[in-house]
C-alpha positions in Angstrom: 3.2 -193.6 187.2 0.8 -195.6 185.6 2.2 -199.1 184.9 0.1 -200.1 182.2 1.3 -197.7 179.9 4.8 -198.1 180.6 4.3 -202.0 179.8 2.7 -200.8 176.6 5.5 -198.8 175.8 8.3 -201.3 177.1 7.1 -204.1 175.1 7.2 -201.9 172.0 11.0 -201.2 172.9 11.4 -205.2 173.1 10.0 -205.6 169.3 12.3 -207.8 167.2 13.7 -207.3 165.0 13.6 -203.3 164.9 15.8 -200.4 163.7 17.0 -198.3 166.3 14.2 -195.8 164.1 11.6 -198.1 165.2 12.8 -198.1 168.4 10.4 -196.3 170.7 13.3 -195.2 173.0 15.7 -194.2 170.5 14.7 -191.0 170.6 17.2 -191.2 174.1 20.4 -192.2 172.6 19.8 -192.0 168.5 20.5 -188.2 168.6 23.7 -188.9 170.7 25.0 -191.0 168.0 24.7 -188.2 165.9 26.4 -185.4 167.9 30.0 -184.3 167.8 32.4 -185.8 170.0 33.7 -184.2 173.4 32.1 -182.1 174.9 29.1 -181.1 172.6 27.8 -185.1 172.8 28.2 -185.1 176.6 26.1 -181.3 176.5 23.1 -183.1 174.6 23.6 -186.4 177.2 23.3 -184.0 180.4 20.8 -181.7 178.9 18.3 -183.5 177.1 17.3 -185.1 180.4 14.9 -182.5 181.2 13.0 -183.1 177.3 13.4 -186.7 177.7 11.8 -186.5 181.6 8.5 -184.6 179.4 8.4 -187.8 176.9 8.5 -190.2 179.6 5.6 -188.7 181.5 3.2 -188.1 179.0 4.1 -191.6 178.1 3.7 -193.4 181.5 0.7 -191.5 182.5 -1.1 -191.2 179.4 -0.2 -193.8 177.1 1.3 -191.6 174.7 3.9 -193.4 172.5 4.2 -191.0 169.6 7.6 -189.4 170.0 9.4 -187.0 167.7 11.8 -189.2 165.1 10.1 -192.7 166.1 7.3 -194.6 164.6 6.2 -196.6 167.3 3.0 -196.3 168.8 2.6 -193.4 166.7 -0.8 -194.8 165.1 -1.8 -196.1 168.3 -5.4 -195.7 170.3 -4.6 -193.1 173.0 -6.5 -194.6 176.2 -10.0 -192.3 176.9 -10.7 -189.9 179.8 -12.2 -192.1 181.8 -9.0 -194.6 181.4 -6.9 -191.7 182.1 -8.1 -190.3 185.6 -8.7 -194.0 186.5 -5.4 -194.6 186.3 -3.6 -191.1 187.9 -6.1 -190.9 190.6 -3.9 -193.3 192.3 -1.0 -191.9 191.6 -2.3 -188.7 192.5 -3.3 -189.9 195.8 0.0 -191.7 196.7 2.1 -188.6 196.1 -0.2 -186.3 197.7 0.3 -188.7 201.0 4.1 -188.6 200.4 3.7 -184.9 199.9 2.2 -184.4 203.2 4.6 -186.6 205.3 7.0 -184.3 203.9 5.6 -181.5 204.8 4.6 -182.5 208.6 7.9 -184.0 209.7 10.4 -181.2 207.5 8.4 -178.5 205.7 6.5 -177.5 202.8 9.9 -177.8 200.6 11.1 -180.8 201.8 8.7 -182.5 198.8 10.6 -180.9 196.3 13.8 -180.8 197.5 13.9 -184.4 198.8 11.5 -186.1 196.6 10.8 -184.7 193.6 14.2 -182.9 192.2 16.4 -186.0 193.2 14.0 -188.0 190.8 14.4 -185.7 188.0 18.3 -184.6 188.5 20.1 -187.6 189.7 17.6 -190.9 189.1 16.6 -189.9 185.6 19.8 -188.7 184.3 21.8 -192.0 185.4 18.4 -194.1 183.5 19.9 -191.6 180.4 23.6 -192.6 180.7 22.5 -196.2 181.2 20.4 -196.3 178.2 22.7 -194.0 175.9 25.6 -196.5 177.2 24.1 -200.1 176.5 21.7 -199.4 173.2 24.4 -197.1 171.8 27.6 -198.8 172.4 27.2 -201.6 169.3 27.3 -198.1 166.9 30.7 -196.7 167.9 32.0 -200.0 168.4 32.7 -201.6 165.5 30.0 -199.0 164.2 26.8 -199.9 162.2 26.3 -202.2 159.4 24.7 -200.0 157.4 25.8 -196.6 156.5 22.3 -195.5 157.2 21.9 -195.4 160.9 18.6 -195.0 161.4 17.9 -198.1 159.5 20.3 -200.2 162.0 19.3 -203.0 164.2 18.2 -202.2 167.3 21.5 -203.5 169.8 22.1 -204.0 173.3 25.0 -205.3 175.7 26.0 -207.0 178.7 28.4 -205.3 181.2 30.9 -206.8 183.7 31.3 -204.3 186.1 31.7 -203.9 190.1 29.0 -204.3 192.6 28.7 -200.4 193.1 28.0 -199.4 189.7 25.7 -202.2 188.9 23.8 -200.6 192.6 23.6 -197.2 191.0 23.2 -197.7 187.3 22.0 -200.9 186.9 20.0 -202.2 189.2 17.7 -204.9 188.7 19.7 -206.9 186.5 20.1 -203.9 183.9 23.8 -205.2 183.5 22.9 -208.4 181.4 20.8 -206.0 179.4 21.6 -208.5 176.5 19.8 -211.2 178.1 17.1 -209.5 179.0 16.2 -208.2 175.5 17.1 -211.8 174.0 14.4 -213.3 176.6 12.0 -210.7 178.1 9.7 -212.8 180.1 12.9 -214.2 182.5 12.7 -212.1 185.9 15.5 -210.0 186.8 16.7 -212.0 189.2 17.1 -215.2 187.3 19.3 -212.8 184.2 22.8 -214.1 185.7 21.8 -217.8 185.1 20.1 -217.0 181.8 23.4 -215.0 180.5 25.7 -217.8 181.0 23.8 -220.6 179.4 23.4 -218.1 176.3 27.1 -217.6 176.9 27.8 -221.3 176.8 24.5 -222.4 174.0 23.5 -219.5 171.8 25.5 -218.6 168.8 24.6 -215.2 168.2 25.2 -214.1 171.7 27.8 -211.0 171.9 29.9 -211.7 174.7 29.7 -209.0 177.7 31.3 -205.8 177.3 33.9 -205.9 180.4 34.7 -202.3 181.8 33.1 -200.0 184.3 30.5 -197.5 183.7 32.4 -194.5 183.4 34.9 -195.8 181.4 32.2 -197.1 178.8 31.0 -193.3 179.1 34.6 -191.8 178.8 35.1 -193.6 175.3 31.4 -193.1 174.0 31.4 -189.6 174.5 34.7 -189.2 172.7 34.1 -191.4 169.8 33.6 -190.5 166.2 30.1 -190.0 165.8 28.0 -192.6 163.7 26.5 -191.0 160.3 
């Protein structure tokens, strides 16, 4: 993917203050808010994977920030043609290498089956929960300030969980998600040390939500929904 576009697009997810209608990734968790409880809500989380996948690749290879229900980026300069194929000819190049080494050492599937479709079924979708679990969680729990949602602050948590889930779902500090939002420039690795002096110094600092993973997902997917 290209990099520079995702920064673009990262750093308008890290405005603040924003609503979570601002927010250029609400579009991931804003309509789970929204759904019924049970099993409809965990449906839209498990299907609307495959829409989000489409809104993240037009974003990180083409700089497009304009999605559906969001207005960030939306009046944005779209990079030109030239910027473009500069920037997936790369890309293009690195996969088509990875394609082949597939292909030579276990067949012309192998690409697909080992590469690709574990991107787009398994790495993706946990990105989804993870995002869905720590921007969302501040909505059910107390629930928003406002009784217009869309209008709510943009929020984010810290999680105490085990070193497994943190492997799988959170790596690269996205545990102390908190932290990182409070203080983007701090390096992943550095997050622990910046979450306990905020813990200790900073007033506003909501102290981390301390359950696994699942269990966070078990009570979001079953909450009242936010109107």
């Amino acid at each position: 993917m290209s990099l520079f576009n995702y920064r673009r697009a990262h750093l308008e997810h890290h405005k603040s203050p924003q609503s979570i209608e601002d927010d250029i990734d609400g579009y991931i968790y804003r309509p789970l808010l929204r759904e019924q409880p049970g099993w409809p809500r965990l449906r839209l989380l498990l299907t609307g994977n495959y829409r989000d996948s489409l809104t993240k690749l037009r974003r990180k290879f083409f700089g497009d920030g304009g999605v559906p229900g969001s207005h960030a980026l939306v009046n944005a300069q779209r990079p030109s043609l030239g910027t473009v194929q500069a920037q997936v000819a790369p890309i293009a190049a690195v996969q088509g290498v990875v394609l082949a080494l597939y292909w030579w050492r276990l067949g012309a599937s192998a690409y697909f089956v080992f590469w690709l479709a574990p991107i787009f079924v398994i790495a993706l979708q946990l990105d989804r929960i993870r995002t869905f679990l720590e921007h969302g969680y501040h909505y059910f729990f107390p629930g928003p300030p406002e009784r217009d949602l869309a209008r709510a602050p943009q929020s984010t948590i810290d999680v105490e969980t085990h070193f497994l889930e943190r492997y799988l779902l959170a790596p690269f500090g996205f545990d102390d998600h908190q932290a990182h939002h409070a203080h983007l420039t701090v390096p992943f690795y550095h997050l622990p040390a910046l979450r306990r002096l905020m813990e200790a110094h900073q007033p506003g600092y909501v102290r981390r939500v301390r359950a696994s993973y699942l269990t966070l997902l078990a009570r979001m997917i079953h909450a009242p929904r936010s109107t």
